[in-house]
PDB file of N, CA, C and O in Angstrom, chain B, residues numbered from 101:
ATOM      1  N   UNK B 101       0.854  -1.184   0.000  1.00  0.00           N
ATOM      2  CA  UNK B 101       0.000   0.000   0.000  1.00  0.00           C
ATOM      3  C   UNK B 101       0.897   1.244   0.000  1.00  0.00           C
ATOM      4  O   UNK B 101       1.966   1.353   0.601  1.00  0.00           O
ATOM      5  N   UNK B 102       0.242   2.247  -0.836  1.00  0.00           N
ATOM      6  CA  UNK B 102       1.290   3.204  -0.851  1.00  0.00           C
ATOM      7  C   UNK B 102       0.160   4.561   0.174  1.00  0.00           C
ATOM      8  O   UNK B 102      -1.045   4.797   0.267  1.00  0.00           O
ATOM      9  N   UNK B 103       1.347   5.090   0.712  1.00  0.00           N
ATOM     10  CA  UNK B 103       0.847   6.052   1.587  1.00  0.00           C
ATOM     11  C   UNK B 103       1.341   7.537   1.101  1.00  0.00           C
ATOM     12  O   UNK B 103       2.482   7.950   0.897  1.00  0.00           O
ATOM     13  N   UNK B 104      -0.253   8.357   0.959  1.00  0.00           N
ATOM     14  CA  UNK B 104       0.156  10.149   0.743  1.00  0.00           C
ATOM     15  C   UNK B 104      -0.037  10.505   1.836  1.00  0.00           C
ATOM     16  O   UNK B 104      -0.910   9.976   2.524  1.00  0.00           O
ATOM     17  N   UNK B 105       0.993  11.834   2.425  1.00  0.00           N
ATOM     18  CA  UNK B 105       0.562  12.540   3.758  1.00  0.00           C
ATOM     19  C   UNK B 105       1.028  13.544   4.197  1.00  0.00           C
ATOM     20  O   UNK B 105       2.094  13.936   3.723  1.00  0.00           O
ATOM     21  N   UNK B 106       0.543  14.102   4.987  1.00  0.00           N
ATOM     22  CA  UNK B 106       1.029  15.561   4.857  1.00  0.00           C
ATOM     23  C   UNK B 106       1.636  15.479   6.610  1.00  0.00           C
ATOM     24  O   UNK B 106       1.265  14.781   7.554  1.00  0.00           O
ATOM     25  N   UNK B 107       2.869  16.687   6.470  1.00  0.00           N
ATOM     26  CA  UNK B 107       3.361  16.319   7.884  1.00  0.00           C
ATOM     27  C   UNK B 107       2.816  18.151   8.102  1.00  0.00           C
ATOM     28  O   UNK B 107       2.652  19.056   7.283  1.00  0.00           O
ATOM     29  N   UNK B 108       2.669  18.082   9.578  1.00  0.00           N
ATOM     30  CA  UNK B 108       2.714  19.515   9.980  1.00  0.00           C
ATOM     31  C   UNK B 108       4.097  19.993  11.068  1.00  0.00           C
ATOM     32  O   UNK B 108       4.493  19.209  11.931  1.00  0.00           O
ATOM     33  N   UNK B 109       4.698  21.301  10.881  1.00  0.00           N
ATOM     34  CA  UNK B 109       5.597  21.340  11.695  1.00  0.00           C
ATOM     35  C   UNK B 109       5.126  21.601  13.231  1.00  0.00           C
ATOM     36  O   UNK B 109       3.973  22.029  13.288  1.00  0.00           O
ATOM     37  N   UNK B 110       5.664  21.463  14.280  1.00  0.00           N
ATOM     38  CA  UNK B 110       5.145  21.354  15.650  1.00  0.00           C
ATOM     39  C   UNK B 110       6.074  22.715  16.178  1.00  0.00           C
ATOM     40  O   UNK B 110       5.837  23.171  17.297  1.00  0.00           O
ATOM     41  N   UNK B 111       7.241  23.392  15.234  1.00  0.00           N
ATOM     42  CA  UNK B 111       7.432  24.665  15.918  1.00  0.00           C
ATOM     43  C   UNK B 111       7.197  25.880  15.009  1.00  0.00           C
ATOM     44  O   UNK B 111       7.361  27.036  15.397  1.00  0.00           O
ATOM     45  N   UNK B 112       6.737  25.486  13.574  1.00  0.00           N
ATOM     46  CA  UNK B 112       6.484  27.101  13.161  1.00  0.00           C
ATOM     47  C   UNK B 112       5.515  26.595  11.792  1.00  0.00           C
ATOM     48  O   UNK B 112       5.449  25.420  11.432  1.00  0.00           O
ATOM     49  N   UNK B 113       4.962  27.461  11.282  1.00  0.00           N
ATOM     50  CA  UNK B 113       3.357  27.068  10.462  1.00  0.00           C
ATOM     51  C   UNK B 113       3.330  26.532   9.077  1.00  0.00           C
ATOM     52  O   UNK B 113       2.614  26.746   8.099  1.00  0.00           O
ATOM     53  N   UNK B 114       4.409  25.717   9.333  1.00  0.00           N
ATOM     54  CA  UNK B 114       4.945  25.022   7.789  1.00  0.00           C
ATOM     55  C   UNK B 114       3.756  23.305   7.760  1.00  0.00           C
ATOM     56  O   UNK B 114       3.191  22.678   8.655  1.00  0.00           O
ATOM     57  N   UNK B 115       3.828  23.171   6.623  1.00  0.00           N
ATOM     58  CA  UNK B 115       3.449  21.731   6.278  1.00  0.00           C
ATOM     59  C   UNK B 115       4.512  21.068   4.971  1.00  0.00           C
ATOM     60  O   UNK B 115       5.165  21.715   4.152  1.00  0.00           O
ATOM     61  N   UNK B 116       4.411  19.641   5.116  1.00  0.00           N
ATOM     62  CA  UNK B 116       4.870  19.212   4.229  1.00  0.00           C
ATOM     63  C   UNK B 116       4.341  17.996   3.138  1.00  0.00           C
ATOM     64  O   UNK B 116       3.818  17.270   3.983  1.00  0.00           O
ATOM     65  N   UNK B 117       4.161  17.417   2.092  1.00  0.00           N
ATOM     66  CA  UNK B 117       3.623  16.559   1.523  1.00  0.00           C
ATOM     67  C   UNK B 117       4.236  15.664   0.886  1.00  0.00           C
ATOM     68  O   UNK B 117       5.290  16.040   0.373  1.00  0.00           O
ATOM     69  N   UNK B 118       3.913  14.475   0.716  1.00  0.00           N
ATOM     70  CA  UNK B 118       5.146  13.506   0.759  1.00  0.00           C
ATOM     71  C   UNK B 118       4.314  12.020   0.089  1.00  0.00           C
ATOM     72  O   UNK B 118       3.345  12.095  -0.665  1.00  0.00           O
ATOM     73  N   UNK B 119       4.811  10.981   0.462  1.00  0.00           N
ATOM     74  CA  UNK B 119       4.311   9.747  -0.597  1.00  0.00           C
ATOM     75  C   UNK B 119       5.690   8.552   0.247  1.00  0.00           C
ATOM     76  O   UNK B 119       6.904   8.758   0.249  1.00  0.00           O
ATOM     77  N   UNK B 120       5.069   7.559   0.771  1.00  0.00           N
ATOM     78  CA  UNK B 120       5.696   6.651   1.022  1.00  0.00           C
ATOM     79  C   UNK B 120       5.492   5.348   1.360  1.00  0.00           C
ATOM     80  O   UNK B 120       4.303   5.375   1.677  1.00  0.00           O
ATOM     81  N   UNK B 121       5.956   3.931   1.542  1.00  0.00           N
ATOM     82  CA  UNK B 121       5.236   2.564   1.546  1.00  0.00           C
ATOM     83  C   UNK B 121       5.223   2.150   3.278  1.00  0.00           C
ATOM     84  O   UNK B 121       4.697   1.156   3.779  1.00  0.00           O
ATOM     85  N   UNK B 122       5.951   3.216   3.957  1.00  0.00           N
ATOM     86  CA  UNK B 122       6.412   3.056   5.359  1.00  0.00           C
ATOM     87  C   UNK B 122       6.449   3.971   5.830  1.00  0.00           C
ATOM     88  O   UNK B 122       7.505   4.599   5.751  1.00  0.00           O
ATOM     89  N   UNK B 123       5.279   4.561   6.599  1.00  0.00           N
ATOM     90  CA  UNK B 123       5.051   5.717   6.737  1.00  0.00           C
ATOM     91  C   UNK B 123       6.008   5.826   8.094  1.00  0.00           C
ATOM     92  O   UNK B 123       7.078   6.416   8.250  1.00  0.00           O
ATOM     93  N   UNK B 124       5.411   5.229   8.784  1.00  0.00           N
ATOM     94  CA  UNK B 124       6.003   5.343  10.629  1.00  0.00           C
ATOM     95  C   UNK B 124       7.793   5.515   9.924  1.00  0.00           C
ATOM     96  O   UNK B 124       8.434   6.554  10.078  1.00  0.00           O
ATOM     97  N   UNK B 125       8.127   4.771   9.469  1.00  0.00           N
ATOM     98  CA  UNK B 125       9.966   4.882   8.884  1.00  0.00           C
ATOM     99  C   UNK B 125       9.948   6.223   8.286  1.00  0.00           C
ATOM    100  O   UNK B 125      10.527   7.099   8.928  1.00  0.00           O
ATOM    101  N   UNK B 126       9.372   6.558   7.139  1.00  0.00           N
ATOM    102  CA  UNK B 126       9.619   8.362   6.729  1.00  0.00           C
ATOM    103  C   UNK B 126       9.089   8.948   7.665  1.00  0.00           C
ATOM    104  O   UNK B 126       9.978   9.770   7.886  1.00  0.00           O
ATOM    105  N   UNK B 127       8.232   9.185   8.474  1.00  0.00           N
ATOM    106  CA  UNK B 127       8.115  10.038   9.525  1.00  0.00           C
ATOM    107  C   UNK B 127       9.379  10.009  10.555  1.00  0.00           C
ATOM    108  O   UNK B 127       9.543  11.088  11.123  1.00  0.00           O
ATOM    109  N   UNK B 128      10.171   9.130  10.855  1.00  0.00           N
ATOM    110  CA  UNK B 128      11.242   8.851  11.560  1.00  0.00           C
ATOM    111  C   UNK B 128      12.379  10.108  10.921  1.00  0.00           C
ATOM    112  O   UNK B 128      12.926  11.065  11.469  1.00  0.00           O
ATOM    113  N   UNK B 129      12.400   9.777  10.052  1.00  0.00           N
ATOM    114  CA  UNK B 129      13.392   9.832   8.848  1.00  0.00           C
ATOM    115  C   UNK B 129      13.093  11.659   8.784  1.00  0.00           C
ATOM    116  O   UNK B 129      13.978  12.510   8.875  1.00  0.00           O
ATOM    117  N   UNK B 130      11.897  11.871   8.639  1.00  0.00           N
ATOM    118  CA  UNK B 130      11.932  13.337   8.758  1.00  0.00           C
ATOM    119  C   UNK B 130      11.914  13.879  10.211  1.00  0.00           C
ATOM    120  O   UNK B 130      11.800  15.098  10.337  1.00  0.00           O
ATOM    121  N   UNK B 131      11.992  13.280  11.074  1.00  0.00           N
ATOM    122  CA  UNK B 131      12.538  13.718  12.491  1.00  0.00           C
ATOM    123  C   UNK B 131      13.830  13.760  12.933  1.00  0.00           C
ATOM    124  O   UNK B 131      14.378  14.598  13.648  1.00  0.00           O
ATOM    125  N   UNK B 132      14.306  12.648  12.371  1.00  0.00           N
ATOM    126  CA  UNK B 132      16.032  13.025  12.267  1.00  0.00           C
ATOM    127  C   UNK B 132      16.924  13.611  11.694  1.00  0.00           C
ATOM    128  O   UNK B 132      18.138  13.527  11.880  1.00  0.00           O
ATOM    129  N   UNK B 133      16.064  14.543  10.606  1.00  0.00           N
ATOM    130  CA  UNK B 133      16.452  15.977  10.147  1.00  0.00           C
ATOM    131  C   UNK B 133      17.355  15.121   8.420  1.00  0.00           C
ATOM    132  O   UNK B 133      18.175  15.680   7.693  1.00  0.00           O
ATOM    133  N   UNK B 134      16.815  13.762   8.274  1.00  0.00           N
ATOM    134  CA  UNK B 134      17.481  12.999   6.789  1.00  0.00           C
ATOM    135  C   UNK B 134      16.969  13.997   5.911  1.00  0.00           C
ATOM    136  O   UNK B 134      17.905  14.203   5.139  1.00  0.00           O
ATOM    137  N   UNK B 135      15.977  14.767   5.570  1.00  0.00           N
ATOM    138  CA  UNK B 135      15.123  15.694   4.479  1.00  0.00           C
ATOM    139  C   UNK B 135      15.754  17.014   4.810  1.00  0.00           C
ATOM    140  O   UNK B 135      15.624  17.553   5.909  1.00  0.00           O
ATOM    141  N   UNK B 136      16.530  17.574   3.685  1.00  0.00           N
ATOM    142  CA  UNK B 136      17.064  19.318   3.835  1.00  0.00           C
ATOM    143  C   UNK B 136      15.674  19.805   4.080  1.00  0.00           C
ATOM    144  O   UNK B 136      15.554  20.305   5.198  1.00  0.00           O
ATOM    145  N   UNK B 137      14.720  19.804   3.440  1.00  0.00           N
ATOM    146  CA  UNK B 137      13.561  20.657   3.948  1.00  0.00           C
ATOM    147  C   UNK B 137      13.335  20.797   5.618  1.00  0.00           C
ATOM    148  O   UNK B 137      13.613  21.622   6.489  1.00  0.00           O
ATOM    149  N   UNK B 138      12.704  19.570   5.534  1.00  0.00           N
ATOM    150  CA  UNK B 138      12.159  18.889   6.736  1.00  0.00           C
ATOM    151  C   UNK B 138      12.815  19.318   8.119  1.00  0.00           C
ATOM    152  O   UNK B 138      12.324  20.048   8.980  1.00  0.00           O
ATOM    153  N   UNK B 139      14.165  18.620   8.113  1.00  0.00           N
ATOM    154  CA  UNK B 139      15.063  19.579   9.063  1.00  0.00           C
ATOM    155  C   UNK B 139      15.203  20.895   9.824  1.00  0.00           C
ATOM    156  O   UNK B 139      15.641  21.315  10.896  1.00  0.00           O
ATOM    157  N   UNK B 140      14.459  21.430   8.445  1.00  0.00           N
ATOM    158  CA  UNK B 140      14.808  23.189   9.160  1.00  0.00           C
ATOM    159  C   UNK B 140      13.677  23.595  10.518  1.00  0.00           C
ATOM    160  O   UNK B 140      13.887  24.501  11.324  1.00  0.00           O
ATOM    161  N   UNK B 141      12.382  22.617  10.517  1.00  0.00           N
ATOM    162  CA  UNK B 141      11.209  22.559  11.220  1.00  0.00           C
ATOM    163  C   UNK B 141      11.057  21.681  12.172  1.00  0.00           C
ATOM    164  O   UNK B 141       9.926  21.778  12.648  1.00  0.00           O
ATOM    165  N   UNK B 142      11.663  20.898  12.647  1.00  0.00           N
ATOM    166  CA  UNK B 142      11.403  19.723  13.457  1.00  0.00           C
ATOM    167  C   UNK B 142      10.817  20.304  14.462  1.00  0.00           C
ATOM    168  O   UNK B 142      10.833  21.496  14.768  1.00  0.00           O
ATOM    169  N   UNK B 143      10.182  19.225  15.083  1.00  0.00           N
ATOM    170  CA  UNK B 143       9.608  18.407  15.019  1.00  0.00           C
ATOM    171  C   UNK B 143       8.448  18.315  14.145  1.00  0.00           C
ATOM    172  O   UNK B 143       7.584  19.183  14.271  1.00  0.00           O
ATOM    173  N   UNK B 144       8.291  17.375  13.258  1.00  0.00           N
ATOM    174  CA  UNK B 144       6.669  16.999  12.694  1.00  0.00           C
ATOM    175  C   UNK B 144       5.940  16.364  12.831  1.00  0.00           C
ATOM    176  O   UNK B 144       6.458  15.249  12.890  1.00  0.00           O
ATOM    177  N   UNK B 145       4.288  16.254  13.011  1.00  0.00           N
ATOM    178  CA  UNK B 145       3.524  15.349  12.701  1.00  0.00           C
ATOM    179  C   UNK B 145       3.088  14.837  11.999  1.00  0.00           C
ATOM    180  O   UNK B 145       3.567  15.344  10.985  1.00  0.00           O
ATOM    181  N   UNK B 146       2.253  13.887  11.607  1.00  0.00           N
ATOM    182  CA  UNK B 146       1.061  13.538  10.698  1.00  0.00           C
ATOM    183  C   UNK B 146      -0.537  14.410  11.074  1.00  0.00           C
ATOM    184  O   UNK B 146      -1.287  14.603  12.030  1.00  0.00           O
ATOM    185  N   UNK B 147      -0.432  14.700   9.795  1.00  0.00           N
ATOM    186  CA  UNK B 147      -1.572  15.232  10.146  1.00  0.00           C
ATOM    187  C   UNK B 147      -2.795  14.707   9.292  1.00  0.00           C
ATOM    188  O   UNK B 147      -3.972  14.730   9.654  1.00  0.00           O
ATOM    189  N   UNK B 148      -2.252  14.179   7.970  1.00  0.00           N
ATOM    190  CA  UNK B 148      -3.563  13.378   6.700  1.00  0.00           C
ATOM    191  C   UNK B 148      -2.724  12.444   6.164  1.00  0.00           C
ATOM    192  O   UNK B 148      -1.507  12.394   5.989  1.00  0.00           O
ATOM    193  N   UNK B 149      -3.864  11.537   5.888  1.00  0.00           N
ATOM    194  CA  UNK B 149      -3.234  10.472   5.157  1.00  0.00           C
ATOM    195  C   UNK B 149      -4.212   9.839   3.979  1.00  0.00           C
ATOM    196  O   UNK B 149      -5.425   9.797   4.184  1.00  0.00           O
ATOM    197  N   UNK B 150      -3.822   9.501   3.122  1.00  0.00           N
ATOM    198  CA  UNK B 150      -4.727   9.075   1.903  1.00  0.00           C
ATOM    199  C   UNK B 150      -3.753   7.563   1.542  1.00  0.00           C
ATOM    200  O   UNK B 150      -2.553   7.760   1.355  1.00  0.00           O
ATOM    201  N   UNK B 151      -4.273   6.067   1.446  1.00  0.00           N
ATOM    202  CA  UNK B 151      -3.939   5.592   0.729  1.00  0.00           C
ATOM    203  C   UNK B 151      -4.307   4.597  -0.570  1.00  0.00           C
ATOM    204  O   UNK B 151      -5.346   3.975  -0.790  1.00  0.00           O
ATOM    205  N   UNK B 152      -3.505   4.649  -1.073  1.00  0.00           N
ATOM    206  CA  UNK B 152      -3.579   3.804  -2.414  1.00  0.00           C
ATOM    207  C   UNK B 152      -2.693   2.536  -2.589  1.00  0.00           C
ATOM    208  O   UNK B 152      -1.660   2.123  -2.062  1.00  0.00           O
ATOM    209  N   UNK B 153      -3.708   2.011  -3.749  1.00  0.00           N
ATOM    210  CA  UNK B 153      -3.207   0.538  -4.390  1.00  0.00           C
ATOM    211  C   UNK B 153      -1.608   0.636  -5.217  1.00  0.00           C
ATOM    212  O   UNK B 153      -0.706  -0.176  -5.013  1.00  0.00           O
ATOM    213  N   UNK B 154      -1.527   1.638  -6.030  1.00  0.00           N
ATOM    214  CA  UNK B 154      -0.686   1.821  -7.073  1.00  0.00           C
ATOM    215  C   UNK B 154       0.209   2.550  -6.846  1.00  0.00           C
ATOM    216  O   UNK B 154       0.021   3.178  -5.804  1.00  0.00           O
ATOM    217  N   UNK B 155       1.247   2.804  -7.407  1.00  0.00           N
ATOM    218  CA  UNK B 155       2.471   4.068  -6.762  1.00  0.00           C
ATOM    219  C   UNK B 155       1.946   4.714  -7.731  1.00  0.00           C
ATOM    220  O   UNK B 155       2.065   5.919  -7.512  1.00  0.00           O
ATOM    221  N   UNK B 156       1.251   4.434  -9.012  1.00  0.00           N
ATOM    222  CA  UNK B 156       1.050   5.608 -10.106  1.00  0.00           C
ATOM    223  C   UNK B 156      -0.044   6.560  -9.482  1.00  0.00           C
ATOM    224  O   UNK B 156      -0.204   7.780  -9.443  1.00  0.00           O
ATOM    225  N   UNK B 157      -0.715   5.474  -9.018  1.00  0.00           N
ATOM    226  CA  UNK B 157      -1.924   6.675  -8.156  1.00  0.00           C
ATOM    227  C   UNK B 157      -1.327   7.611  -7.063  1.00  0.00           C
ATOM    228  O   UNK B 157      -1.904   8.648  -6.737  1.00  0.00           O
ATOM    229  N   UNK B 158      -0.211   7.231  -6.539  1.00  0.00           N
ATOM    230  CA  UNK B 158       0.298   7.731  -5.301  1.00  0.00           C
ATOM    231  C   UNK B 158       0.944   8.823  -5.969  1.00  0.00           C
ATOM    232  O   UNK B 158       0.500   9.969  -5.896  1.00  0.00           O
ATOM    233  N   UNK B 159       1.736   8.588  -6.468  1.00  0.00           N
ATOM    234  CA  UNK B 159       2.663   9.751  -7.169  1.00  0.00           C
ATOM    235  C   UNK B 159       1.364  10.864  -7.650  1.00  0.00           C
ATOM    236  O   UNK B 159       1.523  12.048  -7.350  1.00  0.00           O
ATOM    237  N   UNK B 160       0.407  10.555  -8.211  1.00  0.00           N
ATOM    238  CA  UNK B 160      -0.278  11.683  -8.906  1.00  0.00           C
ATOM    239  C   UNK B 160      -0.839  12.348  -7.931  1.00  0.00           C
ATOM    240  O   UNK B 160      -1.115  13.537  -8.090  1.00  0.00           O
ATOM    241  N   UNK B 161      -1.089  11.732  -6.822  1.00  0.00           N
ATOM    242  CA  UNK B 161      -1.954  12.261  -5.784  1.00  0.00           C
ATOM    243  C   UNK B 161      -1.255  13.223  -5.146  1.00  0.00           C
ATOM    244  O   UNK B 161      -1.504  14.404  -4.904  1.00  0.00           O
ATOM    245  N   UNK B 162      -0.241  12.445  -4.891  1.00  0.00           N
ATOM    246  CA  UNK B 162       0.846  13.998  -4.296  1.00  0.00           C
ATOM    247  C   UNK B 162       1.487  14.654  -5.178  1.00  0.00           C
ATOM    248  O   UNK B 162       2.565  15.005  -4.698  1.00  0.00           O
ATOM    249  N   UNK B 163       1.337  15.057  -6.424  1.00  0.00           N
ATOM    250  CA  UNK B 163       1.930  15.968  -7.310  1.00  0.00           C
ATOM    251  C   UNK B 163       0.833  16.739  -7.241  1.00  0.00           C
ATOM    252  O   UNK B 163       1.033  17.917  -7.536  1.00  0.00           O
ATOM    253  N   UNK B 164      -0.446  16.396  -6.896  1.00  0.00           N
ATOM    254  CA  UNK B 164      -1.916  17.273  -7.308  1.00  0.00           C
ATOM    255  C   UNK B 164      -1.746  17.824  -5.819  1.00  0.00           C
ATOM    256  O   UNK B 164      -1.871  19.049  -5.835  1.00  0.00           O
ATOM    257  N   UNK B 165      -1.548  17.421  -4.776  1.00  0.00           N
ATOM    258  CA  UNK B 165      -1.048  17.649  -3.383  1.00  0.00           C
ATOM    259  C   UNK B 165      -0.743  19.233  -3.275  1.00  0.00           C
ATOM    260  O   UNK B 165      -1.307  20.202  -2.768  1.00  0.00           O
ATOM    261  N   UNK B 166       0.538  18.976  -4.072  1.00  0.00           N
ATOM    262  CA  UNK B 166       1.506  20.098  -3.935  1.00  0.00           C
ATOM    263  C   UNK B 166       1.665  21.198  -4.391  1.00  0.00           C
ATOM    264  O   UNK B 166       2.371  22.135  -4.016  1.00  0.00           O
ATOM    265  N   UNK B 167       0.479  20.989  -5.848  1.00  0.00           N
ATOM    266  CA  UNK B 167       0.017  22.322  -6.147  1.00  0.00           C
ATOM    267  C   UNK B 167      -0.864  23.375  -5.386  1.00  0.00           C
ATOM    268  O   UNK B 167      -1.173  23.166  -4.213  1.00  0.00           O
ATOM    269  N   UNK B 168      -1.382  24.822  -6.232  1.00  0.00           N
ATOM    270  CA  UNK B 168      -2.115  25.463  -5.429  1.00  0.00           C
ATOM    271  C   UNK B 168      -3.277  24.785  -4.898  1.00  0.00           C
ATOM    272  O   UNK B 168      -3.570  24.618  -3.714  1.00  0.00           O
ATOM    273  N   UNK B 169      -4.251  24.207  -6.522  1.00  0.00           N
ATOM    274  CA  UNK B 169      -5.137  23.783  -5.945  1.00  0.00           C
ATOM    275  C   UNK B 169      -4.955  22.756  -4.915  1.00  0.00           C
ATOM    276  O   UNK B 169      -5.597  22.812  -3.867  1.00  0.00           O
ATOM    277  N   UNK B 170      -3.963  21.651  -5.200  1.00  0.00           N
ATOM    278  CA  UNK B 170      -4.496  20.863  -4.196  1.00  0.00           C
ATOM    279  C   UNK B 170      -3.924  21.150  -2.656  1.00  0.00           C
ATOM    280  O   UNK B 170      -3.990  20.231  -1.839  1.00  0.00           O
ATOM    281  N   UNK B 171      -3.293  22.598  -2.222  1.00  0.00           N
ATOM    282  CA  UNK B 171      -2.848  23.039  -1.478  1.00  0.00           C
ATOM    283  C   UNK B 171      -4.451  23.756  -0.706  1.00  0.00           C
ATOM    284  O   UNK B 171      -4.756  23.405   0.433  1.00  0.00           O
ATOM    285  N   UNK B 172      -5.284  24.690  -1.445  1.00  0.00           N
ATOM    286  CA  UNK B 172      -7.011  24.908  -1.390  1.00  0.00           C
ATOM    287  C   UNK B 172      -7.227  23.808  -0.808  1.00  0.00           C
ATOM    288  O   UNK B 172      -7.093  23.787   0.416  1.00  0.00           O
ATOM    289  N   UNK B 173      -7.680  22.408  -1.622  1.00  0.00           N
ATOM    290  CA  UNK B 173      -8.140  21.335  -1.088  1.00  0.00           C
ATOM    291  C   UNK B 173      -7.954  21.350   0.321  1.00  0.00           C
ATOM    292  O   UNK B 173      -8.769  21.644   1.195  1.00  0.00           O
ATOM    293  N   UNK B 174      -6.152  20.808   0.470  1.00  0.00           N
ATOM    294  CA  UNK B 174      -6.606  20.229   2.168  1.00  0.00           C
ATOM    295  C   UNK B 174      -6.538  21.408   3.155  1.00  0.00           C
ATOM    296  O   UNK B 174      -6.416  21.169   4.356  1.00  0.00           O
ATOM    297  N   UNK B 175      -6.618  22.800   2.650  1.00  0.00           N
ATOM    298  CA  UNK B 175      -6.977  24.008   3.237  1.00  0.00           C
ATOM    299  C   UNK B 175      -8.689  23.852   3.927  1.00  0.00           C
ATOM    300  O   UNK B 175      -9.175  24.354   4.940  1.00  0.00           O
ATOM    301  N   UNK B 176      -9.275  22.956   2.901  1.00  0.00           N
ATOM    302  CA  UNK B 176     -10.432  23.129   3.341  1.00  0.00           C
ATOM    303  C   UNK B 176     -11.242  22.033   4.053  1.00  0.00           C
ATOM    304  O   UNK B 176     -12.321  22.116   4.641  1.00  0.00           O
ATOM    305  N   UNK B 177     -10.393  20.936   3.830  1.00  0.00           N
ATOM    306  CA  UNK B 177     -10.334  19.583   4.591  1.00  0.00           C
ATOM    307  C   UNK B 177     -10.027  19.990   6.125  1.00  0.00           C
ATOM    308  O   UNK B 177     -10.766  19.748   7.080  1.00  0.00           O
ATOM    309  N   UNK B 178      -8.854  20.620   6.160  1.00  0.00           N
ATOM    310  CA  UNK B 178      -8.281  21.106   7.629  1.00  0.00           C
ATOM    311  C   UNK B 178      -9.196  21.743   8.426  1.00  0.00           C
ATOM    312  O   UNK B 178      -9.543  21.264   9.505  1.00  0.00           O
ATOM    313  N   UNK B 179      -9.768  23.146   7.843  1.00  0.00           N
ATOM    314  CA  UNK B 179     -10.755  23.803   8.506  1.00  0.00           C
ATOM    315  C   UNK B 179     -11.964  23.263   8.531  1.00  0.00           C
ATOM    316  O   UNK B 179     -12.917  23.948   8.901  1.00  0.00           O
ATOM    317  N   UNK B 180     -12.150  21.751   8.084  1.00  0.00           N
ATOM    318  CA  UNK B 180     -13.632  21.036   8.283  1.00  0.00           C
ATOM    319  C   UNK B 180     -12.929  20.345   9.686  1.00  0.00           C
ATOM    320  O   UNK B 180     -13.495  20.492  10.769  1.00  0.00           O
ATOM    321  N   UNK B 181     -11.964  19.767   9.600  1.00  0.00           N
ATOM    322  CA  UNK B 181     -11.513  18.841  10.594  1.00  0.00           C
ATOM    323  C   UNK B 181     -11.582  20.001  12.268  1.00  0.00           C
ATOM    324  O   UNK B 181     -11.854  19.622  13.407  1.00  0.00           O
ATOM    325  N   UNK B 182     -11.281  21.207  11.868  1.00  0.00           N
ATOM    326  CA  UNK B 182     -11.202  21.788  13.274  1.00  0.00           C
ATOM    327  C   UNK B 182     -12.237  22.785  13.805  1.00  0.00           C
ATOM    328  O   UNK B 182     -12.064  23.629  14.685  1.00  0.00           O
ATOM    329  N   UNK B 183     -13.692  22.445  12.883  1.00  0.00           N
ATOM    330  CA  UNK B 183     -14.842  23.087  12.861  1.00  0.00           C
ATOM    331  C   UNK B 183     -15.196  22.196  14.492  1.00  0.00           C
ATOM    332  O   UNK B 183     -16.261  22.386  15.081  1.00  0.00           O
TER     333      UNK B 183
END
């Protein structure tokens, strides 16, 4: 199963979006500062997760992720979740 997900930073108002088969391991992995991005924010959480059958589906999902729109999207997913 392939896993999309978005991490949130826990010290300043960043998010990140990502795609992996082992999530709990890349979440590790971006806590130990392995991602130049990731690093600059530590600590992160999980905050969404979507998964899929296919890596082709996975990959598209988080390329659509990372754009504006799909940046809108879980803008509006988020503010349903904390209604």
């Amino acid at each position: 199963m392939h896993t999309v997900y978005v991490l949130r930073s826990l010290k300043v108002k960043k998010s990140y979006v990502g795609m992996s088969i082992d999530l709990e391991r890349r979440l590790k992995e971006h806590n130990s500062g392995k991602n130049l991005y990731t690093s600059r924010y530590l600590p992160w959480e999980i905050i969404y997760v979507e998964q899929y059958e296919s890596k082709e589906e996975a990959v598209k999902r988080e390329k659509f992720l990372k754009t504006s729109s799909g940046r809108r999207f879980l803008k509006k997913v988020f503010s349903k979740m904390s209604s």
